[in-house]
C-alpha positions in Angstrom: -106.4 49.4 91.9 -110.0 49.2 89.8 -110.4 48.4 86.8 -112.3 51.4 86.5 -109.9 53.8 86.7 -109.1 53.8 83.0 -112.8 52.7 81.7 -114.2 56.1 81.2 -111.1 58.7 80.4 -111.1 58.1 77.2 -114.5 58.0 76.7 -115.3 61.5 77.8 -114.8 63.2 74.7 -117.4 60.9 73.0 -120.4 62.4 75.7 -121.4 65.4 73.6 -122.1 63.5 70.7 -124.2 60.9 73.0 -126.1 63.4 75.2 -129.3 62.2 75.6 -128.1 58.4 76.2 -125.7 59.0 79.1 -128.0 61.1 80.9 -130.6 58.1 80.0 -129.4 54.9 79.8 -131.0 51.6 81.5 -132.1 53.9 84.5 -135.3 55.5 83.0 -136.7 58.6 84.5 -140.1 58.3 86.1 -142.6 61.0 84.7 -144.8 60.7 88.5 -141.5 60.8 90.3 -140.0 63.7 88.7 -143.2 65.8 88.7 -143.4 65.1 92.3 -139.9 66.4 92.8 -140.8 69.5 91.3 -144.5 70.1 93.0 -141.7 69.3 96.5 -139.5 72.4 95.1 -142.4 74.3 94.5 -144.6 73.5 97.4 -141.1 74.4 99.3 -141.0 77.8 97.5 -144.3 78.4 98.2 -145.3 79.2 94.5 -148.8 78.9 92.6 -148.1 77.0 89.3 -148.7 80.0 88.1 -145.8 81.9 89.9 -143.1 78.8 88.7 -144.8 79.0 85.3 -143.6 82.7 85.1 -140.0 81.6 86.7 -139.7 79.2 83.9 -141.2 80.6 80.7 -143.7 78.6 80.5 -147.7 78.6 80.8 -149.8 77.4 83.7 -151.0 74.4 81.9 -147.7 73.3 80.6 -146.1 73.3 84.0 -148.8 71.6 85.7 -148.9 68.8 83.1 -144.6 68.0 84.1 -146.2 68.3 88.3 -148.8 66.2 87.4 -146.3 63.5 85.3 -148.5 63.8 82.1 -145.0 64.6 80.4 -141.6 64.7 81.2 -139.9 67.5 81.8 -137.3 68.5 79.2 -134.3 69.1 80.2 -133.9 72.9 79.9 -136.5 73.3 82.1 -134.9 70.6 84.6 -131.7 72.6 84.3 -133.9 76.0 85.1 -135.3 74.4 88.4 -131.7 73.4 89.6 -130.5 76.6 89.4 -133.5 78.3 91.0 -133.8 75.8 93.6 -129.8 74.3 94.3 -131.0 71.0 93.6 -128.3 68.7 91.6 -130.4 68.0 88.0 -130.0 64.1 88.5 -131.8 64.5 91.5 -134.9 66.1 89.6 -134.7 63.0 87.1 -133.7 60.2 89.2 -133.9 61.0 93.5 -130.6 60.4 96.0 -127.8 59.5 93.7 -128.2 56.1 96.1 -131.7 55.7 95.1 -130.6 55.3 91.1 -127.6 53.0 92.0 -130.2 50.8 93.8 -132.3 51.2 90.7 -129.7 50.5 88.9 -128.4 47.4 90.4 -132.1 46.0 90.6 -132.7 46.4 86.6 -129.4 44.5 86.7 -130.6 41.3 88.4 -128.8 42.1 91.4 -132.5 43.1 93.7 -131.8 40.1 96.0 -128.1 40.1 96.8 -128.5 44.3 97.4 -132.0 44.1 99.6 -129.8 41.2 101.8 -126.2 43.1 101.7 -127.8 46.8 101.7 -124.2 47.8 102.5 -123.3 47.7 99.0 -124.7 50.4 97.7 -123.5 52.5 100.8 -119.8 51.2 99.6 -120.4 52.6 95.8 -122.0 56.1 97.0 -118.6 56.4 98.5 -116.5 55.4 96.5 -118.2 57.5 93.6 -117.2 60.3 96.0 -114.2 59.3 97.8 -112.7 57.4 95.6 -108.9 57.4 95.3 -108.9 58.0 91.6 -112.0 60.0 91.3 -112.5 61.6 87.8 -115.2 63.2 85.8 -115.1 60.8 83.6 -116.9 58.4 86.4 -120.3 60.6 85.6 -122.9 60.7 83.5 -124.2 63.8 82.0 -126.0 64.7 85.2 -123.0 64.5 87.7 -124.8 60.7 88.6 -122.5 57.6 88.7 -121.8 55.7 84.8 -123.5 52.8 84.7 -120.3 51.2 84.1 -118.8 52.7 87.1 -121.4 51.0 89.0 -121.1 47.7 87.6 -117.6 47.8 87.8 -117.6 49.1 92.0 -120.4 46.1 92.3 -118.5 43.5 91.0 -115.7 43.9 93.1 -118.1 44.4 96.4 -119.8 41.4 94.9 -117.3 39.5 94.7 -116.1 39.3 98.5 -119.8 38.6 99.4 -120.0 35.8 96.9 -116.6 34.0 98.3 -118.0 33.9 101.9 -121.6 33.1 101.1 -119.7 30.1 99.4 -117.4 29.6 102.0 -120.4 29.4 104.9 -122.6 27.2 102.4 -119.2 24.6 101.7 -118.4 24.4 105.6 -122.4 23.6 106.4 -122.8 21.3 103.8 -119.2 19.4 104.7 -120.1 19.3 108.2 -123.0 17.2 107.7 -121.4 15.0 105.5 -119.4 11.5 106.4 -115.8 12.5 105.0 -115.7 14.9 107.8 -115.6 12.9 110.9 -112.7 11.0 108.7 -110.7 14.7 108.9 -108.6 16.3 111.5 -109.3 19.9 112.6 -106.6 21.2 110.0 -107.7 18.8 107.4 -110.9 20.3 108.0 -109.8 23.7 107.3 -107.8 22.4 103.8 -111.1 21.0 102.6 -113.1 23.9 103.2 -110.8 26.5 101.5 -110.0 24.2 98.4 -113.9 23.3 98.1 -114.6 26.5 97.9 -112.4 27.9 96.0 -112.8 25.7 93.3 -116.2 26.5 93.2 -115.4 30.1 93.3 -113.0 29.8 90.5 -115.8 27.7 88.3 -118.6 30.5 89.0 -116.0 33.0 88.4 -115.8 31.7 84.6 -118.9 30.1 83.4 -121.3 32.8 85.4 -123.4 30.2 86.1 -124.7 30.7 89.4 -125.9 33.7 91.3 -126.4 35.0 95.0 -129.2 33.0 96.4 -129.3 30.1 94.4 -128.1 28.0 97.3 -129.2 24.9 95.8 -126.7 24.7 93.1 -123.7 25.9 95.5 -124.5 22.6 97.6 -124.7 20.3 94.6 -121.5 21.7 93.6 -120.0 20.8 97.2 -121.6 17.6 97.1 -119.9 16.2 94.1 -116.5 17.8 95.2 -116.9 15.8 98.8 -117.1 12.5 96.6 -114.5 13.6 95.2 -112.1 13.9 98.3 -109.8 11.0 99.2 -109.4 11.1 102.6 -106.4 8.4 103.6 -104.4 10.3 100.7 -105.1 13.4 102.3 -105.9 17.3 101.2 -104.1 18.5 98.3 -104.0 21.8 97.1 -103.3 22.7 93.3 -99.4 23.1 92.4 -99.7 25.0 89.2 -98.8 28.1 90.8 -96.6 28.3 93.7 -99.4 29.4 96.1 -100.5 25.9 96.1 -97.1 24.1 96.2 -95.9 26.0 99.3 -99.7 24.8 101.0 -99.1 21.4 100.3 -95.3 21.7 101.2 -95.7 23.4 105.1 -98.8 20.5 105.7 -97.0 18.9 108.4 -93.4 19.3 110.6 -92.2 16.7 109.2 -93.1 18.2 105.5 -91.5 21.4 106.9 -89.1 19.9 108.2 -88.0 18.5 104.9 -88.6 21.8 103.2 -86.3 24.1 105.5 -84.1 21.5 104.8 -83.9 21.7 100.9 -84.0 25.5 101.1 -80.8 25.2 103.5 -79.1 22.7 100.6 -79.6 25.2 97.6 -79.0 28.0 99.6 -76.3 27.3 101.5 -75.0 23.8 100.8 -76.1 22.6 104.5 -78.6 19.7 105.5 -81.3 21.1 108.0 -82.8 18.7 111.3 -84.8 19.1 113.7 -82.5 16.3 116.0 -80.7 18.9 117.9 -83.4 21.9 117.9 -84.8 23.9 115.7 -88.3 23.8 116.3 -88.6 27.9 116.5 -87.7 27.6 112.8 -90.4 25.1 111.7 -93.2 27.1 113.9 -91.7 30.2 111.6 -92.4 28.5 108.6 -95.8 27.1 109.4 -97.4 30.4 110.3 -97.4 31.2 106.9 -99.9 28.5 105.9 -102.6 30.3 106.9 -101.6 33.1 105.0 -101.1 31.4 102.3 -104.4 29.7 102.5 -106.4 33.0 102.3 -104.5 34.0 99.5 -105.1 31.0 97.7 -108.8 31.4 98.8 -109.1 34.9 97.4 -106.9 34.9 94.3 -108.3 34.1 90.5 -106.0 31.9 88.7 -106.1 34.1 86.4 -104.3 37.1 88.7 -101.4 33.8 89.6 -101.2 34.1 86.0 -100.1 37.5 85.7 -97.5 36.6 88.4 -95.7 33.8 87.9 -96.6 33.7 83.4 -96.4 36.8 81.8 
């Protein structure tokens, strides 16, 4: 189902010999924030620094300097206050496990797309604990999401946003253009999907343009409306099958002469619509929509697998 699934299995023997960099990697603990975690769990104890000092082994001084964020406090301490306090230890270092994915996802380059689709990192706190194929081997040293894990849940998240904020940005930009009066309302529909979706596949490769960066999505959609001939009609790609069937249930008549070939291979018997039949075309046409969304939300590169390897 994810690719994550078999990312980190094999990966979990290798933790003990890189402690310190899977409990610390591009997510940083904040000296300020962690002290003030721990003056919360002792405020909420109701202990002098004195009194925590003496829980923890250590001197007045030295435990006021991790309060005060002079210093960061080492991790055997950290794991002394989780125990005393049932706090998880990643919350001592890092807050709410969703705080660090946010934290995470905003180092990333991803602030804008997760401040307008806050959803997001609602979807990967659950999946980290719902998750059909949850594993240890999804957590870091302090029971907090990989980084990987992450990046791998936000990428798929990520990618349904992406195809409808180009979907939305192909339809605008197509509706103010002249090509469209030219279309009908189906015609319409085929040059949306196809627009898009080439310009899903392209970003999908090269990487080349982000969430937000509007401007380049309608220059995109620009040159592919030049691009469209309308008295030849809308063509979908035929290199997989997907495409083909599009192209072949356009119209009735193209339907028409589909069923029709089917019925030849298949049973050696010419199909018409002359005498009836109609139900049958209507059959066959209800896929098309089907099919379209398919074609819409597929990478060439999964038609590969199907109809290639």
């Amino acid at each position: 189902k994810k690719t994550y699934t078999k990312n980190y299995t094999s990966g979990i023997m290798e933790k003990k010999t890189r402690r310190s960099e899977a409990m610390f990697g591009l997510v940083q603990p904040d000296k300020v924030k962690v002290g003030q975690r721990i003056k919360e769990i002792k405020e909420g104890m109701q202990l002098s620094f004195t009194e925590l000092g003496n829980r923890l082994g250590l001197k007045k001084p030295t435990i006021s300097s991790y309060v005060q964020g002079y210093a960061l406090a080492p991790e055997g301490v950290i794991n002394q206050l989780s125990s005393i306090s049932g706090k998880p230890v990643g919350w001592f270092y890092f807050g709410r496990v969703e705080d660090y994915i946010r934290d995470y996802l905003f180092l990333t380059g991803h602030e804008y797309l997760v401040k307008e689709h806050p959803e997001i990192v609602e979807n990967i706190l659950q999946e980290f604990y719902t998750g059909d194929f949850k594993n240890k081997g999804w957590e870091n040293e302090v029971g907090y999401p990989a980084e990987a894990f992450i990046q791998d849940c936000f990428a798929e998240y990520a990618d349904g946003i992406m195809k409808a904020y180009v979907l939305d940005i192909t339809k605008e930009v197509l509706m103010q253009s002249t090509q469209w009066m030219a279309l009908s309302e189906k015609e319409r529909e085929d040059a949306v999907i196809l627009i898009s979706s080439e310009i899903i596949d392209y970003m999908d490769v090269s990487g080349d343009i982000a969430y937000g960066e509007k401007a380049k999505v309608v220059h995109m959609v620009e040159e592919s409306i030049n691009k469209l001939n309308v008295k030849q009609g809308i063509h979908f790609q035929e290199q997989y099958l997907v495409g083909k069937l599009i192209n072949l249930l356009s119209t009735e008549e193209d339907t028409e002469q589909f069923i029709s070939t089917l019925s030849r291979v298949f049973t050696n018997k010419h199909f018409s619509t002359q005498f009836g039949g109609e139900e049958l075309i209507e059959i066959f046409q209800s896929m098309r929509p089907a099919l379209m969304k398919l074609y819409r939300d597929t990478p060439p590169d999964v038609f590969y697998d199907w109809f290639e390897k």
